[in-house]
C-alpha positions as CSV (number, residue, x, y, z in Angstrom):
1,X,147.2,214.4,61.8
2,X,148.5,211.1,61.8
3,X,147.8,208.3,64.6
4,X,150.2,205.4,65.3
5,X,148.3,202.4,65.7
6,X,149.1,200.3,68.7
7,X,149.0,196.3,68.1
8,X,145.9,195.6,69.2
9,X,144.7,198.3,66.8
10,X,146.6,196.9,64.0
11,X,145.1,193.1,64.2
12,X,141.3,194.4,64.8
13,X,141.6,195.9,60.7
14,X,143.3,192.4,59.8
15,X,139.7,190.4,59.8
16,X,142.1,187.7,59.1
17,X,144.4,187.9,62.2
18,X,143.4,185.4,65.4
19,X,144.7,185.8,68.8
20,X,148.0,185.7,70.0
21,X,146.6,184.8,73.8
22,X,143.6,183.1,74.8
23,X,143.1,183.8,78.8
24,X,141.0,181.7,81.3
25,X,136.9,181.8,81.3
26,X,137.2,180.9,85.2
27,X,133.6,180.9,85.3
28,X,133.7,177.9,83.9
29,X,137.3,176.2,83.4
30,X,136.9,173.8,86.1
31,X,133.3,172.8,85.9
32,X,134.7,171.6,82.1
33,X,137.9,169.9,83.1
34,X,135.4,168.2,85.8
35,X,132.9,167.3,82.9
36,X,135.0,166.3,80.2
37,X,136.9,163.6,82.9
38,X,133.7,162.1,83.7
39,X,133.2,161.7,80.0
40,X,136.7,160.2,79.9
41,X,137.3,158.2,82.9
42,X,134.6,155.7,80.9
43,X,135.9,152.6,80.5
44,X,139.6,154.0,81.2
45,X,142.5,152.0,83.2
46,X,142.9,155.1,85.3
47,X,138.6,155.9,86.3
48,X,139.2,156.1,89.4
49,X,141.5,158.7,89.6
50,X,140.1,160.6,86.9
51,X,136.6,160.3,89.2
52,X,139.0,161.7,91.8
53,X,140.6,164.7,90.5
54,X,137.1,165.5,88.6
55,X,135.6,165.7,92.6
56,X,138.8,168.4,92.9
57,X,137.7,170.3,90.3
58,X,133.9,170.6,91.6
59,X,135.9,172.1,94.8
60,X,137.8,174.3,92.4
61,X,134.6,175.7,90.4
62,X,133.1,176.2,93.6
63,X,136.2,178.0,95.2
64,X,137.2,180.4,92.5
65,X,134.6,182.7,93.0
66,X,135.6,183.8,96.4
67,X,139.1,184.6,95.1
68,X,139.7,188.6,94.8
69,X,143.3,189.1,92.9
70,X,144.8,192.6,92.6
71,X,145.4,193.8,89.1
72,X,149.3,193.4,87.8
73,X,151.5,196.8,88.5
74,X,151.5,199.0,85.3
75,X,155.7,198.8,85.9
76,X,155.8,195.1,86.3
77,X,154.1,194.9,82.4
78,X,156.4,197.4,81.2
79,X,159.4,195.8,82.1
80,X,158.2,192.4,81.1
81,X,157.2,193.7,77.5
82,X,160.4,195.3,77.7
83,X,162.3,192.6,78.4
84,X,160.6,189.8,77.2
85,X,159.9,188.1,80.2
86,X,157.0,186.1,81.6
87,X,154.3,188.8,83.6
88,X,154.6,187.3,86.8
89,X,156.9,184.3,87.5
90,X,154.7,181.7,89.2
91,X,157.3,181.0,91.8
92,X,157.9,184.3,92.9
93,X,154.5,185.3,92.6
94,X,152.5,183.1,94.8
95,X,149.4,185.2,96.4
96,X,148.8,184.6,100.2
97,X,144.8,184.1,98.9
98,X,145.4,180.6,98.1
99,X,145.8,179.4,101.6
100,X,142.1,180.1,102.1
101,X,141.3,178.9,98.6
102,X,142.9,175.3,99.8
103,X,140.9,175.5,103.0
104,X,137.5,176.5,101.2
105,X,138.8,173.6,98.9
106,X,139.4,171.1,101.6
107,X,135.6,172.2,103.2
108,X,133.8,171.6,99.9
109,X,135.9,168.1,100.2
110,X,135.5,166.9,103.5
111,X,131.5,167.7,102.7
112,X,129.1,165.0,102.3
113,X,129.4,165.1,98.6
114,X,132.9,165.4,99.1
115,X,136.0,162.8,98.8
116,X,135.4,159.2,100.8
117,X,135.9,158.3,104.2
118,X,139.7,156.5,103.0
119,X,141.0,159.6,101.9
120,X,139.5,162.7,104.7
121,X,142.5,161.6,107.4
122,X,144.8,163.4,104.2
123,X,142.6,166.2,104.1
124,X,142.9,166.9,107.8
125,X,146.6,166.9,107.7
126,X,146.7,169.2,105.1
127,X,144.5,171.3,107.0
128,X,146.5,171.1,109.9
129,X,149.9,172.1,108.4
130,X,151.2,175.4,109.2
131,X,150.9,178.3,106.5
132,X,154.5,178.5,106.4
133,X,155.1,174.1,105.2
134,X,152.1,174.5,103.0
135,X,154.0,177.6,101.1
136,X,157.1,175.4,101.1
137,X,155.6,172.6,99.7
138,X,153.3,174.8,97.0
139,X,157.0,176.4,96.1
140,X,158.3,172.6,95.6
141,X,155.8,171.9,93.6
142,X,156.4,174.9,91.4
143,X,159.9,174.1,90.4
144,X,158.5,170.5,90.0
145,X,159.6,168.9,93.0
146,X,157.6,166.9,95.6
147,X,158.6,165.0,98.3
148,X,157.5,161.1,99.1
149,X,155.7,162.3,102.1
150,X,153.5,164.9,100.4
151,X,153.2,163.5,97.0
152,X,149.5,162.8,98.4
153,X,148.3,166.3,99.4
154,X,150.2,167.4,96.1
155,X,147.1,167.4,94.0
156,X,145.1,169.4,96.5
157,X,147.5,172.1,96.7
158,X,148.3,172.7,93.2
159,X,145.1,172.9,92.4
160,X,144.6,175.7,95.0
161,X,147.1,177.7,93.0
162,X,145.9,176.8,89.8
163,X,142.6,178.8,91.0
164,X,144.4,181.9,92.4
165,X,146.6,181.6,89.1
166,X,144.0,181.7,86.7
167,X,142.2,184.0,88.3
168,X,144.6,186.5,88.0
169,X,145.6,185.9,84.5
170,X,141.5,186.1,83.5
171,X,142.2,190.0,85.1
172,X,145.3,190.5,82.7
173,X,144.3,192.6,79.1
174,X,146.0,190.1,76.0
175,X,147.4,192.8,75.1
176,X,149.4,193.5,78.0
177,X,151.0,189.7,78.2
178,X,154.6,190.0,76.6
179,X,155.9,188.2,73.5
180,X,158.5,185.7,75.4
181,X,161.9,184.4,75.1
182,X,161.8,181.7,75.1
183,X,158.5,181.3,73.8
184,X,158.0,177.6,75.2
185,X,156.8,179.0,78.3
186,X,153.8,180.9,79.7
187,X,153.8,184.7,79.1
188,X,152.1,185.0,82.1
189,X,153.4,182.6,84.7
190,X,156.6,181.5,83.2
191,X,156.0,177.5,84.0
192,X,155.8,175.4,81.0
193,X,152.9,174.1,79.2
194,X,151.2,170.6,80.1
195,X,149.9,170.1,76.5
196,X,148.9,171.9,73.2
197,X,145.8,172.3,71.4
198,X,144.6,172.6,67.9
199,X,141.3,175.0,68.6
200,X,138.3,174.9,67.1
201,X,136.0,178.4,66.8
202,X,136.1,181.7,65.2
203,X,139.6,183.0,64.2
204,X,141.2,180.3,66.4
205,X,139.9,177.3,64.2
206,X,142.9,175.4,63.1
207,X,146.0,177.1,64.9
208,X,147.8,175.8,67.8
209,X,148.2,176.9,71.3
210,X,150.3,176.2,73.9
211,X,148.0,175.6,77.5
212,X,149.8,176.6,80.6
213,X,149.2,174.0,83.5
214,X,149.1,176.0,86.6
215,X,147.1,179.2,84.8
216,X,145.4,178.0,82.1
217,X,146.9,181.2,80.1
218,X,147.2,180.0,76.4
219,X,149.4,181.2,73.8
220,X,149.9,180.5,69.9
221,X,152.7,178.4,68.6
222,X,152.7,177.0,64.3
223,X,152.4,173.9,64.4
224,X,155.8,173.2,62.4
225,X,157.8,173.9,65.8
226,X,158.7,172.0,68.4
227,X,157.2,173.1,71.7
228,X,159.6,172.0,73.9
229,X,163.3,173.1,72.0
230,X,161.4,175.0,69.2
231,X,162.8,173.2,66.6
232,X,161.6,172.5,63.4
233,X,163.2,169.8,62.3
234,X,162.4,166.3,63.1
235,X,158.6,166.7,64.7
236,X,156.8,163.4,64.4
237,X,153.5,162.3,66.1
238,X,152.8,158.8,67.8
239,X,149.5,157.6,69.2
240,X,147.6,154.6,71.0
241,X,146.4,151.9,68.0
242,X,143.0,151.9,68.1
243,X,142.3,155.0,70.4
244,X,142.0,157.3,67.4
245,X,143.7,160.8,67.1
246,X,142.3,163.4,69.5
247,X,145.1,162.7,71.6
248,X,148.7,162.7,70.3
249,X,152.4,162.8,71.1
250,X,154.2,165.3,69.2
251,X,158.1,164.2,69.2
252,X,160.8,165.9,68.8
253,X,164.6,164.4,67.5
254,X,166.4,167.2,67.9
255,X,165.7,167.3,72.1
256,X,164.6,164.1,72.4
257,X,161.2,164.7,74.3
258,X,157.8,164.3,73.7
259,X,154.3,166.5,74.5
260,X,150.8,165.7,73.7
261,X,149.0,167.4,71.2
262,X,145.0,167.9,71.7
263,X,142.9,168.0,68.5
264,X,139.6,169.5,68.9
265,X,138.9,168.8,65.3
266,X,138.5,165.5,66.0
267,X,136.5,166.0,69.1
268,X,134.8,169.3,69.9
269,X,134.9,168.3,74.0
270,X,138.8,167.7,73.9
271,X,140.4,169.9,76.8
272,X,144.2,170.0,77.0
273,X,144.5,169.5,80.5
274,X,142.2,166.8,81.2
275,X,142.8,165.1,78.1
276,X,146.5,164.9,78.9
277,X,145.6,163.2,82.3
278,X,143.2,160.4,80.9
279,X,145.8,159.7,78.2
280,X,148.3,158.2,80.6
281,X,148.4,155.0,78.5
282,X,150.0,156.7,75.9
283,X,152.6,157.7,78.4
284,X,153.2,154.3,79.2
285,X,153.7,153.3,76.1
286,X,156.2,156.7,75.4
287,X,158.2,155.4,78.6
288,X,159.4,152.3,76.3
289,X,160.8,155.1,73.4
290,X,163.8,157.3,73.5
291,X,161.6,160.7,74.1
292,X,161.3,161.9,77.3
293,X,158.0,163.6,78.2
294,X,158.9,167.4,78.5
295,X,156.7,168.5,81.2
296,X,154.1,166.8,83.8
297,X,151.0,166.9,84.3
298,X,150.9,169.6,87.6
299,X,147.7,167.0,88.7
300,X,149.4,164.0,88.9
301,X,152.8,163.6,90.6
302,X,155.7,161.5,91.2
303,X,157.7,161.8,94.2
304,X,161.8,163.0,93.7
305,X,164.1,160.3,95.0
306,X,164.4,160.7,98.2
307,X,166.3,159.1,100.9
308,X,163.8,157.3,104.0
309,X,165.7,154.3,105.9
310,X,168.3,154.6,103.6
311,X,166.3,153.7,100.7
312,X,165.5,156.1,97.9
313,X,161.6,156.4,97.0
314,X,159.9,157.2,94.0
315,X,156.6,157.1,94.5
316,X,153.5,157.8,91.9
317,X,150.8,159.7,93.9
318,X,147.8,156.6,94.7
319,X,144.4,158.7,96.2
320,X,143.2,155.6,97.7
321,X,147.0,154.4,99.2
């Protein structure tokens, strides 16, 4: 009798297949991040912030293994394999558990190996906010949108939800996470990638994937394509003279934006997220072109316009302000 192989069947006989999705190690995703901007923040413009968000991601590390994350509803992956559609919609999908993630966060932080003295009145008003603000502001911040007045605890919470986020898609089966349409966003979260990454290991050496900011979820895209419009046409890449070429940004003519491209070929270390947020001089230098960077960088924020005294404010988020 004949079988009908399902497609995870199908790529284990093709030795020369690699995966479509690569999903969170949270055992150790932070404690990397946290090394490899140590090893960055060396002699960069930007140390101490990178020393900053590095102390974050010790609190994260040390966070994500309190976090208990119910599996994703059989029906809910049918009908987004059905339709195409990201699992679970990061906005729509924000689990209660990462108010006590933020809180077991802010404890590790207010420690004595925690944040300085300049920057613990911040923590305590974050602490102090009601459930309800700090959901409205996590939701904000989701759709890309922060305020003036909380473009300082912005860090601290989305990096709450990027340890309930990836916590729950480590529990998802690759299999299960749908082929998307568009494909320029996460499969799992639906919120768009902060940067790519040319991997390095086993089948994976040499293709590109696209790493979701908020849940670490990473999916393949050819290099040829745009990752932004999904274009092919017009893809250039432009980098800092002098600072070599882990760290590019991939342009695009036909939309008229930019992302950066991670090349783990050229170091072994490079991680997508941090790597992307040590690189800001290259952003700099992409805010004198026509390309417009395509998504941020959900650990470092600038304020919407907003009106205070009749002024409008656009603030970039200072630690030490």
């Amino acid at each position: 009798m004949q079988r009908i192989l399902q497609p995870g069947e199908i790529e284990a006989l093709d030795h020369t297949s690699f995966p479509r999705i690569i999903l969170p190690e949270t055992g150790s995703l932070f404690a990397e991040r946290a090394a490899r901007l140590r090893q960055l923040a060396d002699s960069n413009p930007i140390a101490d912030y990178l020393q900053f968000v590095a102390k974050i991601m010790d609190a994260q590390q040390k966070a994500v293994s309190s976090v208990d994350i119910s599996a994703a509803d059989v029906e809910i992956i049918a009908r987004a394999q059905e339709h195409s559609m990201p699992l679970l919609p990061a906005v729509d999908h924000i689990d209660p558990a990462w108010q006590l993630v933020l809180d077991n966060m802010l404890d590790t932080l207010q420690g004595s190996e925690g944040l300085p003295a300049l920057l613990q009145p911040l923590l305590k008003e974050l602490r102090a906010l009601a459930p309800e603000t700090r959901d409205d502001i996590a939701k904000k911040l989701l759709q890309k949108e922060v305020a003036a007045r909380h473009v300082g605890m912005a860090p601290f919470i989305m990096a709450a939800l990027q340890v309930v986020f990836s916590k729950r898609a480590a529990g998802i089966a690759a299999r299960d996470v749908p082929m998307t349409d568009p494909a320029s966003i996460c499969p799992i979260c639906a919120c768009e990638p902060v940067a790519s990454v040319i991997r390095i290991g086993g089948k994976m050496a040499g293709h590109r994937y696209l790493h979701c900011g908020t849940c670490a979820c990473e999916w393949q895209m050819v290099r040829v394509k745009c990752s932004h419009c999904e274009s092919t046409k017009g893809i250039h890449y432009q980098g800092v003279d002098g600072s070599g070429e882990v760290v590019l940004a991939e342009t695009c003519d036909e939309c008229g934006s930019y992302r950066k491209i991670v090349n783990q070929e050229k170091d072994p270390l490079a991680n997508p997220l941090a790597d992307d947020l040590a690189s800001l001089m290259l952003d700099l230098l992409m805010s004198e072109t026509e390309f417009q960077r395509a998504s941020p960088n959900p650990l470092l924020f600038v304020a919407v316009a907003e009106e205070q005294d009749g002024e409008l404010d656009n603030s970039l988020i200072d630690p030490a302000a």
